[in-house]
C-alpha positions in Angstrom: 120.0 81.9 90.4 122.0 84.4 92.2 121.6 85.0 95.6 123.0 88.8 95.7 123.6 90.7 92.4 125.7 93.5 92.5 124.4 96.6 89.9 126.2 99.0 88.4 124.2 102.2 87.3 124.0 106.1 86.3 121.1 107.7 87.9 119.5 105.6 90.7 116.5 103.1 89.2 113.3 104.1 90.1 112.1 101.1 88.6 114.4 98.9 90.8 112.9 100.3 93.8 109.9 99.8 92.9 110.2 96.2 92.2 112.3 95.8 95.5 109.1 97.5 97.2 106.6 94.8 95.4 108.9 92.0 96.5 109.9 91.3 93.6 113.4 90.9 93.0 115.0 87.6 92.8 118.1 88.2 95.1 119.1 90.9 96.9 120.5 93.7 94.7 122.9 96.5 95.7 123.1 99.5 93.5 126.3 101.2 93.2 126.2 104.4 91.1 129.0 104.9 88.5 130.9 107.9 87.6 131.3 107.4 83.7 130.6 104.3 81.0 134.4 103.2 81.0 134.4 102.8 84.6 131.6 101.1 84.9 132.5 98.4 81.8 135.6 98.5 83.5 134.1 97.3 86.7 131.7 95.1 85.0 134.3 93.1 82.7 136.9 92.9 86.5 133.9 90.7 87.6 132.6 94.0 90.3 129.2 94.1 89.2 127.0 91.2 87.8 125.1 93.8 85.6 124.6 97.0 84.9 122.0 99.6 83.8 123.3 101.2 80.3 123.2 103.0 77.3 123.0 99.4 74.7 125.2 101.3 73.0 127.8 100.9 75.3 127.1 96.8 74.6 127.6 97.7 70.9 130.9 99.4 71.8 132.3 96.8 73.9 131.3 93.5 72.5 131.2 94.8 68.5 133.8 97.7 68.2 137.7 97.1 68.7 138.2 101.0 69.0 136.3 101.4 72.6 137.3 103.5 75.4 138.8 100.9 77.4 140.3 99.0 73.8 138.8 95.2 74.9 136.2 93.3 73.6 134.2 91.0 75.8 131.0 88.8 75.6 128.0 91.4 76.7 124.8 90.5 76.8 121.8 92.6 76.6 119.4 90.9 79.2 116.4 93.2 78.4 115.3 96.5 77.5 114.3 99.0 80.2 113.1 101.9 78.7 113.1 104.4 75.6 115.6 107.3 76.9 113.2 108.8 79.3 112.9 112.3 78.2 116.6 112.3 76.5 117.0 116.1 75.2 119.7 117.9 74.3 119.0 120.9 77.1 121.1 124.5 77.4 122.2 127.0 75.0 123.6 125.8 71.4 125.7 128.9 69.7 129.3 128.9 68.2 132.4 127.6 70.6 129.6 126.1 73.1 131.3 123.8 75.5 128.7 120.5 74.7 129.3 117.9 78.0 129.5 114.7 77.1 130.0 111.4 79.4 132.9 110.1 76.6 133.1 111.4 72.8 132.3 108.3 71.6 129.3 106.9 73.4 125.8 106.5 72.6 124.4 109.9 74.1 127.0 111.8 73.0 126.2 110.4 69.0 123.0 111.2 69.8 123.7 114.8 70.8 126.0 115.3 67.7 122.4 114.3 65.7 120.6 116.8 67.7 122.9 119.8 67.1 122.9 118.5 63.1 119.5 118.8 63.4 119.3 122.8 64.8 122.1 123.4 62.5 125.5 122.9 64.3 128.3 121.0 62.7 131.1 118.9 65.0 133.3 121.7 64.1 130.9 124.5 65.8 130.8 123.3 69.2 134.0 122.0 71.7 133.3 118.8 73.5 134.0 118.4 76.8 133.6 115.3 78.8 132.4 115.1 82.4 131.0 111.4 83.0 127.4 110.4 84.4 124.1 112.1 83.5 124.0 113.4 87.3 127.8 115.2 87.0 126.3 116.8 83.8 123.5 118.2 85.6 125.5 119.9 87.8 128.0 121.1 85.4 125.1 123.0 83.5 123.8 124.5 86.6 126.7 125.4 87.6 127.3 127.2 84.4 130.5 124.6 83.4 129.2 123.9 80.0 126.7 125.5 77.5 124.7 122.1 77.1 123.9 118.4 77.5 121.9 116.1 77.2 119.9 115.2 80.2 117.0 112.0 81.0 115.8 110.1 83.6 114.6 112.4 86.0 117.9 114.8 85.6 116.0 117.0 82.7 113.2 117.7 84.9 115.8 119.3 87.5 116.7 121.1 84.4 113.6 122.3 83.8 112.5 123.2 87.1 115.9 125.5 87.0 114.6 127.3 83.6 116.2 125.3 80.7 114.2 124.5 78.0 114.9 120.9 75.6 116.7 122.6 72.4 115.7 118.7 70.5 114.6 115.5 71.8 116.3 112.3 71.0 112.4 110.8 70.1 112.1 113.4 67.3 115.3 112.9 65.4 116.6 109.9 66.5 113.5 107.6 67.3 112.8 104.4 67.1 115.4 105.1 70.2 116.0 102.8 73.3 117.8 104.2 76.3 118.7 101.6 78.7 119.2 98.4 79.4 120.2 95.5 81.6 123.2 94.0 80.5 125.6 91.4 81.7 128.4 89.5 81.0 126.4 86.2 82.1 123.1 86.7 81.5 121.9 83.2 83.7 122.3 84.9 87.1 120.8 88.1 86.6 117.9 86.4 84.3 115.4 87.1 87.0 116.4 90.3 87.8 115.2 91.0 84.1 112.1 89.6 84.3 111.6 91.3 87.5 112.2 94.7 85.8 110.6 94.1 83.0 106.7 93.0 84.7 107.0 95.7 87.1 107.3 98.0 84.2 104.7 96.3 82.1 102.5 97.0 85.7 103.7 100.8 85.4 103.0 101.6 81.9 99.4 99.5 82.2 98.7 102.3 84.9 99.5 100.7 88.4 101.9 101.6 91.2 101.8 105.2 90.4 101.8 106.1 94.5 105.5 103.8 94.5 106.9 105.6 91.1 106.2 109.0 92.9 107.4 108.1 96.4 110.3 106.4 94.9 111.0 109.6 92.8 110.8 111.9 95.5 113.5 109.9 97.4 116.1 108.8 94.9 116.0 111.4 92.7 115.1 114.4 94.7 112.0 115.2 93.0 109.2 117.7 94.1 106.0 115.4 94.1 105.1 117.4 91.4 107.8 116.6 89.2 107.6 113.3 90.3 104.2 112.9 88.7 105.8 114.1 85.4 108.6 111.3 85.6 105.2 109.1 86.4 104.2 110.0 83.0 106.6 109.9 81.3 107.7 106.3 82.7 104.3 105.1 80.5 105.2 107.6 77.9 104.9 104.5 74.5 107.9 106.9 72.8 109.8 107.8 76.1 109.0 105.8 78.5 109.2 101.5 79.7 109.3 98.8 77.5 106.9 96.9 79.0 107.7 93.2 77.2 111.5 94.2 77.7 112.4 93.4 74.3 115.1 94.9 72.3 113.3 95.6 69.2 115.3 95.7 65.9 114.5 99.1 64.3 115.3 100.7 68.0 118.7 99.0 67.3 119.0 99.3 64.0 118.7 103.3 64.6 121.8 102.7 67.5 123.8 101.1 65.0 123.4 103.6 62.6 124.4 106.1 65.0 127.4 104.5 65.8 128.7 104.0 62.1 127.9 107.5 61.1 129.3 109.4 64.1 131.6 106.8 65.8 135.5 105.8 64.9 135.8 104.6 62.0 136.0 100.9 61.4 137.7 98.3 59.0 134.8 96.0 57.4 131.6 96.4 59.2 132.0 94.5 62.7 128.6 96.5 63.8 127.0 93.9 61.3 127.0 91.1 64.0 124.9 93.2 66.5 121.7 93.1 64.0 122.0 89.4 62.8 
């Protein structure tokens, strides 16, 4: 078992801290927080982190596809399942020429999004695409007024919110059975207790227990009113949304990733996407 594991993620874990704050974790974990998904797979498969926090399509993509961002397959492992896309909307204005931010055209969110706008009408042609990395850089691009929409989760949305924007679609309602995140490694053995760590700290969350920890965790990573820190509580033990609390990567959740992937990513000789559902 490791001794010190080294994390890569987007948008700082609540969960992680609250597991840190039960004395919990198996090692002592530093998070780093990543600009984009190719720079943190790029870090991940140069040996910089130990694991990561990610979209499982991203594992798709990088074990599975040979057209990826950074063009390399590797062995990634899912270790478990975190959580359900944690309010994963499509939030902004949706006309046509919008400028849509993505994190990279070809990753899990963004085929996602392109499902979404299907879904209000918008074709790929309608809408320019415009890629500006983690979920925290797209928040502040749409506040900021440098793109006309996004889609937004874990904790970001409610920032959203707070500042007037309204979810145009939710990933639950046209993509669901959905997952959002998980822990994924290139060795799974080290970081195995880091999983199970997560994973019974969030079957403790949704079961109804450490709400006062979610909330002051909240507030301090992700600079939540109390207030909106209480809706991130709920929507942590949100069944659709929220935790998987046996951290299992279920297959109709993956199923609905793969299909994703095949109908909106690169096209592919054969079917190497096969493999990820056997």
């Amino acid at each position: 078992m490791a001794t010190s594991i080294t994390l890569g993620s987007f948008t700082p874990s609540v969960l992680l801290r609250v597991a840190r704050r039960l004395g919990r974790l198996p090692a002592e974990v530093t998070e780093t927080l990543v600009p984009s998904s190719p720079a943190q797979f790029r870090t991940l498969l140069d040996g910089g982190y130990d694991a990561v926090l990610t979209s499982p399509d991203n594992v798709l993509a990088y074990r599975y596809s040979p057209v990826n961002p950074l063009g390399v397959n590797a062995p990634v492992s899912m270790v478990a399942a975190i959580d359900r896309g944690m309010g994963l909307a499509l939030y902004g204005s949706l006309k046509k020429q919008a400028r849509l931010a993505v994190d990279v055209p070809g990753s899990g969110f963004a085929f996602a999004m392109y499902a979404l706008a299907e879904s209000l009408g918008f074709t790929r042609d309608d809408y320019e695409i415009v890629p500006l990395g983690s979920t925290p850089n797209r928040l502040k691009a749409l506040l900021a007024g440098e793109c006309d929409a996004t889609m937004l989760n874990a904790g970001n949305e409610l920032h959203a919110e707070a500042a007037g924007f309204k979810p145009l679609s939710r990933t639950t309602e046209v993509c669901g059975p959905y997952l959002g995140t998980v822990l994924a490694a290139l060795d799974p053995e080290p970081v195995a207790g880091l999983g199970e760590a997560l994973t019974t700290t969030a079957a403790e969350i949704v079961a109804g227990r450490h709400g006062y920890l979610v909330v002051a965790a909240a507030v301090d990573a992700l600079g939540l009113t109390e207030k909106l820190a209480v809706r991130y509580l709920e929507r942590l033990r949100d069944p659709a949304e929220g935790l998987v609390p046996d951290g299992q990567v279920d297959r109709p959740a993956l199923e609905t990733l793969v299909g994703l992937r095949r109908r909106f990513g690169p096209a592919l000789e054969g079917d190497p996407l096969a493999a990820a559902l056997r």
